[in-house]
N, C-alpha and C positions, 0 to 999 in steps of 0.2 A: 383632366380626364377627357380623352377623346370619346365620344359617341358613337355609334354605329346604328345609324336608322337606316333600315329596309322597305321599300315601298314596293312590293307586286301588284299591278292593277290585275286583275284579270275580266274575261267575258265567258260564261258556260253558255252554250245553247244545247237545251236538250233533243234529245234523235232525234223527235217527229216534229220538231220547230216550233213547237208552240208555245215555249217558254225561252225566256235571258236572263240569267243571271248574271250581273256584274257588283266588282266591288275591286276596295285596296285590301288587300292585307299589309299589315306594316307590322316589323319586329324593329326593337329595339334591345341592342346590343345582344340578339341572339333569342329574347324573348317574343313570343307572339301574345299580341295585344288582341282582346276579346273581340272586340269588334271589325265586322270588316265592312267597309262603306267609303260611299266615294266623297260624301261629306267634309269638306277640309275643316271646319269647325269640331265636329268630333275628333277626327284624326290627331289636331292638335292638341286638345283637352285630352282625349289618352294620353298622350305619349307625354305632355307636360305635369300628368296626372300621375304617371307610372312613375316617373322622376321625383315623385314627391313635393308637388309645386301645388300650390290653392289655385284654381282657373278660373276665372272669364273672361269666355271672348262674347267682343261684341262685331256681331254683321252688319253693314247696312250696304245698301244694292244702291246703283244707279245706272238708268235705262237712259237711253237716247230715244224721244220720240219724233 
């Protein structure tokens, strides 16, 4: 079964510029997933969630000092 994941990043700024909002929305196969965030850890935990999958991800970061 092929998949069909959607990613729309978007940025809202409102009139008088004192606010931004950003985030993804992401549908998968035509459904839209509750959350929208630019988070790739959730992103994937939805969408692997929504498929009916048990999740953890694990992050870990690395800086150049």
């Amino acid at each position: 079964m092929k998949l069909k994941i959607e990613l729309h990043s978007y940025v809202y700024n409102c009139g008088d510029g004192c606010c931004t909002e950003y985030g993804t929305q992401v549908k998968v196969n035509g459904v839209e997933m509750d959350s929208r965030n630019e988070d790739i850890a959730t992103i994937i935990t939805e969408i692997l969630t929504h498929l009916g999958h048990e999740v953890e991800v694990i992050e870990t970061y690395h800086y150049d000092e």
